[in-house]
VOTORPA-353178 format. One record per atom (N, C-alpha, C, O): x, y, z; residue in three letters. Coordinates in steps of 0.1 Angstrom, whole numbers, plus 5000, padded with zeros to 4 digits. Example, Ala and Ser with C-alpha at 12.3 -4.5 7.8 and 13.67 -1.06 7.14 Angstrom:
513249435078ALA
512349555078ALA
513249675078ALA
514249675085ALA
512849785071SER
513749895071SER
512950005079SER
513450115080SER
***
This chain:
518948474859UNK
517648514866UNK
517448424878UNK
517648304879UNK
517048504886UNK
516748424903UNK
515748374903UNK
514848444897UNK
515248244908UNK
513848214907UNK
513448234915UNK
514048314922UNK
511848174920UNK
511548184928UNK
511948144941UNK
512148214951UNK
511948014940UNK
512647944951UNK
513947964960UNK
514247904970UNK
514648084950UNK
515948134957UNK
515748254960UNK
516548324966UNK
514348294956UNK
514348484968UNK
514148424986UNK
513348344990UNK
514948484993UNK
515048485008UNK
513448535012UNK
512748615005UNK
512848465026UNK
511748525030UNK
512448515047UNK
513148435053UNK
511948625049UNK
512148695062UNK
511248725072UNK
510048745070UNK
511848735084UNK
510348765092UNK
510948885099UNK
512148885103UNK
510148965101UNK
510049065113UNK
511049015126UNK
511248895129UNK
511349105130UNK
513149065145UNK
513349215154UNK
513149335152UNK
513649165162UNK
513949325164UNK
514749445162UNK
514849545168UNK
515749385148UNK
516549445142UNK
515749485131UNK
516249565123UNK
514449445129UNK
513649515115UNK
512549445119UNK
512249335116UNK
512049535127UNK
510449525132UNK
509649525129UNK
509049625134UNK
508749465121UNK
507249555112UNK
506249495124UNK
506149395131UNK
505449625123UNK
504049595134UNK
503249665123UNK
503549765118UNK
501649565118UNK
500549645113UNK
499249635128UNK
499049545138UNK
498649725125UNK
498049775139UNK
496549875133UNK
496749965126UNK
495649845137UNK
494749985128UNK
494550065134UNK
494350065146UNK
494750175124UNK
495150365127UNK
493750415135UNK
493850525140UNK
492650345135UNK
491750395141UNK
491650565141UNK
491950655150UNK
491150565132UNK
491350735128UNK
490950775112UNK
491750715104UNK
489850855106UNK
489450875097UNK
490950905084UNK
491850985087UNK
490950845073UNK
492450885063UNK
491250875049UNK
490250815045UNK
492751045048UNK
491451065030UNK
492951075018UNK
493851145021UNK
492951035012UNK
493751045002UNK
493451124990UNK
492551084983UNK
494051214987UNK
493951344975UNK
495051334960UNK
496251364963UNK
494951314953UNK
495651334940UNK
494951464934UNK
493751474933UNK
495751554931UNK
495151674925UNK
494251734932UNK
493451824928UNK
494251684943UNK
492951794949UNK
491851704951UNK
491251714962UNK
491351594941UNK
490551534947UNK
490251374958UNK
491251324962UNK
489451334960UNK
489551264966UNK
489451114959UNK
488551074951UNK
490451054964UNK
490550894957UNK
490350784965UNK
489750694959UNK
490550764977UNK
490350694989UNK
489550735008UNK
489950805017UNK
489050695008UNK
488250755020UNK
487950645031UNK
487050565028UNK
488550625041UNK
488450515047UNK
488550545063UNK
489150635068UNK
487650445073UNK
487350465085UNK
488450305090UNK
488750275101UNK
488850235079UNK
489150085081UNK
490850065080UNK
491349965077UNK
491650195083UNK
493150165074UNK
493750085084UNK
493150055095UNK
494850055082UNK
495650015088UNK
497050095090UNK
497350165079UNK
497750115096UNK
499350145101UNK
500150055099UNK
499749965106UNK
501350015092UNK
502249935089UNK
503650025093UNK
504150115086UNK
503949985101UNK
505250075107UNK
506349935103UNK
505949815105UNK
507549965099UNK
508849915097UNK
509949935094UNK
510449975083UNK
510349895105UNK
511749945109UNK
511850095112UNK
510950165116UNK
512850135109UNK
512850305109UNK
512450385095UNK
512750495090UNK
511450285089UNK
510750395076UNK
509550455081UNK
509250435093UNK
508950515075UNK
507950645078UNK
506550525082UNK
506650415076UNK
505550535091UNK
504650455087UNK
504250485076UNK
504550595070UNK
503150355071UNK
502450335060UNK
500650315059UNK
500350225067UNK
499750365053UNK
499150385056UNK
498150265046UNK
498050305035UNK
497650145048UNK
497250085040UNK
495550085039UNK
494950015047UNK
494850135031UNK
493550165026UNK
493050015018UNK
493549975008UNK
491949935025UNK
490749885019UNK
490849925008UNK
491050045007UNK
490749844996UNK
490849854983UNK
489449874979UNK
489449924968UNK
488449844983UNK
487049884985UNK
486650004987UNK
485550054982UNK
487650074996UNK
487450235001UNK
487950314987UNK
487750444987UNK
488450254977UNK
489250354965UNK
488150384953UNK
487550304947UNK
488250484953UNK
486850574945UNK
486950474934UNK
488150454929UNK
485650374928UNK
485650284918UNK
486850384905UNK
487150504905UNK
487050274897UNK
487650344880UNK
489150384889UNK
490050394881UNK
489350404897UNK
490850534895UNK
491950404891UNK
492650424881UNK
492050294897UNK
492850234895UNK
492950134885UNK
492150054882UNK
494350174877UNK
494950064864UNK
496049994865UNK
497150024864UNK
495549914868UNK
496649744870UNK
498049834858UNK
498149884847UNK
498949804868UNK
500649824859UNK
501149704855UNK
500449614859UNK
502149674850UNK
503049584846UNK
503849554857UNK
504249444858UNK
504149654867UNK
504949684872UNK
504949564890UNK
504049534898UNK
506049544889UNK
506249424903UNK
507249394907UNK
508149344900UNK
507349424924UNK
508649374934UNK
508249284944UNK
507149244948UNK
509849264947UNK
509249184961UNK
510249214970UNK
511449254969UNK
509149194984UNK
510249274999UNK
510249135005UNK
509049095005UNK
511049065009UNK
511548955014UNK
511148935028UNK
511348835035UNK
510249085034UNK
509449065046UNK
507849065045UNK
507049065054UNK
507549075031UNK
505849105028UNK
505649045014UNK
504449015014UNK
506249005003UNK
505948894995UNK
506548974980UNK
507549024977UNK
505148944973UNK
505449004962UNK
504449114958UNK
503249074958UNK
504749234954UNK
503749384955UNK
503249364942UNK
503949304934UNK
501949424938UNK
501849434925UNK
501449624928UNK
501449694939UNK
501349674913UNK
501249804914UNK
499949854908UNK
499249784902UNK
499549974910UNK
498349994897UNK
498650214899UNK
499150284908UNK
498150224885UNK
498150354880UNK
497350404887UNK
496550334892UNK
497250564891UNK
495650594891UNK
495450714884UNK
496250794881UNK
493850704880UNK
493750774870UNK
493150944878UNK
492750954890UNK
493251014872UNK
492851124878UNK
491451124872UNK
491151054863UNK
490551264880UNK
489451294872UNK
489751424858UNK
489051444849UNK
490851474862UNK
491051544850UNK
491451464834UNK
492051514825UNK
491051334835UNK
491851254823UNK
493651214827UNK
494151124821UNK
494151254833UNK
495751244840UNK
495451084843UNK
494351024845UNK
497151034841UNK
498050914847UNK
499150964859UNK
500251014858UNK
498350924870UNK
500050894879UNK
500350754880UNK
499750674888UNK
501650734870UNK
502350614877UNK
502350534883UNK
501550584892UNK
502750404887UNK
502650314895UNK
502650414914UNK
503650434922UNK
501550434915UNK
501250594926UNK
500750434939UNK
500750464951UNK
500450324936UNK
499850224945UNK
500250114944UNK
500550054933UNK
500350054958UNK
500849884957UNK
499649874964UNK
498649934969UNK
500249704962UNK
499749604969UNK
500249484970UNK
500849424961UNK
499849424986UNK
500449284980UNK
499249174984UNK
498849174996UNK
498749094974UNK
497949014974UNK
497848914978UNK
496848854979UNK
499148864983UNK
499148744992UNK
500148774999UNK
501048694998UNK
500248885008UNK
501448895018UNK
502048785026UNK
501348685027UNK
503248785032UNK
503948685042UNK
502948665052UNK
502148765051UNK
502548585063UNK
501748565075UNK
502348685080UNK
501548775082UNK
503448715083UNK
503748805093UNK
502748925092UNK
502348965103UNK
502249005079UNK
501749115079UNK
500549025063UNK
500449045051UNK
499848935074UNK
498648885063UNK
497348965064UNK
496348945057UNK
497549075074UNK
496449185075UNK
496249245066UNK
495149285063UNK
497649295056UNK
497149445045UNK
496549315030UNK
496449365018UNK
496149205033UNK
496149145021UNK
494149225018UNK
493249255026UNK
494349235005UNK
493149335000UNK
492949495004UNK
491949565002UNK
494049515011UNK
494449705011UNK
495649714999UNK
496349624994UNK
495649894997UNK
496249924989UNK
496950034998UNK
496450085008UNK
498050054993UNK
498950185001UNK
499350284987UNK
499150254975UNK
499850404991UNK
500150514979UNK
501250554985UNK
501450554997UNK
502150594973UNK
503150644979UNK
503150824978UNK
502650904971UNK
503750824988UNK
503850944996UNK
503951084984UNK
503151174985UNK
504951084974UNK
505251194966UNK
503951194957UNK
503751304953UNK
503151104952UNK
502451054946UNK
500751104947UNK
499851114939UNK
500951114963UNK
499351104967UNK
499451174979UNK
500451144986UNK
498551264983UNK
498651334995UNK
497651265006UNK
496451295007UNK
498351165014UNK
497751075025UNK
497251165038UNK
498051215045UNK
496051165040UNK
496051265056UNK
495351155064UNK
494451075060UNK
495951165074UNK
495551105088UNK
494951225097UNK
495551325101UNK
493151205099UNK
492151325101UNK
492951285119UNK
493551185122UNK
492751385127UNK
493751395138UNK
492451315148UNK
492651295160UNK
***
């Protein structure tokens, strides 16, 4: 087992760029149709050549939806993620559908107390 002290930490380069920046722009997030997240405060986390990411105030997340998982990684450019369930209003579980990382790297110490969803998971709209 690897400890801690032998996971690599990395910084942003211009071979793997992360810029977070705020989206300035109304984002609503939908599971099943309804609404779970509603935020005027997100942020944009673009890196490298992955899709941006859309990081929501954990404050902005309809109280109750979220259930702490077991579930935990770590990205060697943002720290260590924790995950949580969310619950639907029909009684439904989606899966570890949210991270976060609670004490991110300085490089991207902005998303600390936002939560992001992943994409197959949760239908993210960025209002135009």
């Amino acid at each position: 087992m690897v400890g801690m002290t032998d996971r690599p930490v990395l910084q942003p380069s211009s071979t793997h760029p992360i810029t977070v920046e705020p989206t300035g722009r109304h984002v609503v997030v939908l599971v099943d149709g309804d609404v779970v997240a509603e935020t005027d405060a997100a942020l944009t986390l673009q890196e490298g050549s992955y899709p941006a990411v859309q990081y929501i105030p954990i404050a902005d997340v309809v109280p109750d939806r979220l259930v702490r998982s077991d579930t935990a990684t770590y990205c060697p450019f943002k720290g260590d993620a924790a995950y949580y369930h969310l619950r639907t209003t029909g009684g439904g579980t989606v899966t570890d559908a949210v991270w976060t990382y609670e004490q991110p790297y300085p490089a991207v110490a902005a998303i600390a107390g936002h939560v992001a969803f992943y994409p197959d998971k949760a239908d993210v709209r960025v209002q135009p």
